[in-house]
C-alpha positions as CSV (number, residue, x, y, z in Angstrom):
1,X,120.5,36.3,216.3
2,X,118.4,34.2,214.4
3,X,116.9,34.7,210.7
4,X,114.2,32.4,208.8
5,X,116.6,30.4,206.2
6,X,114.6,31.8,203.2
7,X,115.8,35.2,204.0
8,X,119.4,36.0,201.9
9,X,121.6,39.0,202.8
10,X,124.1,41.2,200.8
11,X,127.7,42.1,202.1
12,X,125.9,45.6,202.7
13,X,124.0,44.4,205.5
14,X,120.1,44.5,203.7
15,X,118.1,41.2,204.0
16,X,115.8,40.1,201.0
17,X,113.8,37.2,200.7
18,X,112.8,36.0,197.3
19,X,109.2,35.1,197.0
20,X,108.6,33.8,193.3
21,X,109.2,37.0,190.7
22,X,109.1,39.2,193.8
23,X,111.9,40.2,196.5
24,X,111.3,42.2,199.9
25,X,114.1,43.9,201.0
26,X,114.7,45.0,204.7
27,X,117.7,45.8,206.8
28,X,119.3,43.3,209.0
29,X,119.1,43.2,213.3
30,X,122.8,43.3,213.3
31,X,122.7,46.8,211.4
32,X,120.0,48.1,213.6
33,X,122.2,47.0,216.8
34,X,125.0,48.5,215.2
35,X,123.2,51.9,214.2
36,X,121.0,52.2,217.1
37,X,116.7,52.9,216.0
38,X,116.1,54.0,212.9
39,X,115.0,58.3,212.8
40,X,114.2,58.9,209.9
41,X,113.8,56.6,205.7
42,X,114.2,57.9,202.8
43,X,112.7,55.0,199.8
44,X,112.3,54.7,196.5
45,X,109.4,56.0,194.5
46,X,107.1,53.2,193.2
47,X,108.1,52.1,189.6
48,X,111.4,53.1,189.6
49,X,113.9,50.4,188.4
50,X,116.6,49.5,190.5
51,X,119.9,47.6,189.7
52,X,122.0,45.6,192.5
53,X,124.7,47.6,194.2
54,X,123.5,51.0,193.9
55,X,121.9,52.9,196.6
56,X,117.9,53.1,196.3
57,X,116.9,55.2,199.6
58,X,118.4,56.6,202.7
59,X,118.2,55.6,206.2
60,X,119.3,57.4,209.2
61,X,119.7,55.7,212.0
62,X,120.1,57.1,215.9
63,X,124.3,57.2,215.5
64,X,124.6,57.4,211.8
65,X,123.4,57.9,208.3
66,X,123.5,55.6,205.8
67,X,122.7,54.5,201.9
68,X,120.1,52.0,201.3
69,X,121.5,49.5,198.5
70,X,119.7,47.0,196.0
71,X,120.6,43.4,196.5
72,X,119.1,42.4,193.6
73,X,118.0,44.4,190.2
74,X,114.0,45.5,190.0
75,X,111.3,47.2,189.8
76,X,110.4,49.3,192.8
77,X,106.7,48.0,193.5
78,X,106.0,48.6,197.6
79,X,107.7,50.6,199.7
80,X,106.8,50.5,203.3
81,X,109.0,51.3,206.8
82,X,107.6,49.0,209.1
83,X,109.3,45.7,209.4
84,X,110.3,45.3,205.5
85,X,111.0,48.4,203.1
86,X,110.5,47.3,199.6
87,X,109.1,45.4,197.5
88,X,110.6,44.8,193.9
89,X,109.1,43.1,191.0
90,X,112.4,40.8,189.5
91,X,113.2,38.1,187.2
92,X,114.1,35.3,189.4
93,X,116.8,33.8,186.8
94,X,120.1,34.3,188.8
95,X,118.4,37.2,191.5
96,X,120.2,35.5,194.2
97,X,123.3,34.6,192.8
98,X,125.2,37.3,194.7
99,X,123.7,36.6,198.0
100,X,124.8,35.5,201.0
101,X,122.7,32.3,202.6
102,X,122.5,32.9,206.7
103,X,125.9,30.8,207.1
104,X,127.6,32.7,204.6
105,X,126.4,36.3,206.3
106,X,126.5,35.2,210.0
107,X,130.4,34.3,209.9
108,X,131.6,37.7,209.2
109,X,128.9,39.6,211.1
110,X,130.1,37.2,214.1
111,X,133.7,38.4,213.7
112,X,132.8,42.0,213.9
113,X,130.5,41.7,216.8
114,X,133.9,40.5,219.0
């Protein structure tokens, strides 16, 4: 599995790259494997704000069902469910601070894949 190096993950398996004030937030290939195709999303409405840790939308998957969660705190400003699935408008002081770099995700995501 390979990921661009600008892209950070949380612990609850969403990706989000940071682009300046903004961050795009999709869900990881291993979750996908793991989950099987995705059936049906559920997202957050457009200007809603958002803190990190707390679920934003719903996505079921072909096997299971499961919470959407902020890595980061923002404003909801694109939602979309091809590829990425939102867009939030943050302030980059300290957005990433509690996100994993690819090393730091692909180490225990390795260990569950055994």
């Amino acid at each position: 599995m390979t990921r661009p190096a600008k892209l950070r993950c949380s612990s609850d398996r969403p990706w989000v790259r940071l682009d300046d004030a903004v961050a795009i937030v999709g869900i990881t290939e291993f979750a996908q494997e793991q989950h099987g195709d995705v059936m049906y999303l559920q997202l957050p409405t457009i200007g809603e704000v958002v803190r990190a840790g707390d679920p934003i939308g719903v996505i079921q998957f072909f096997k299971s069902t499961s919470y959407l969660i902020a890595p980061v705190y923002g404003v909801v400003v694109e939602v979309n469910g091809d590829g990425w699935l939102v867009r939030l408008q943050v302030d980059g002081a300290g957005a990433s601070s509690e996100l994993l770099d690819t090393a730091g995700y692909d180490a225990p995501v390795a260990g569950q894949a055994e």
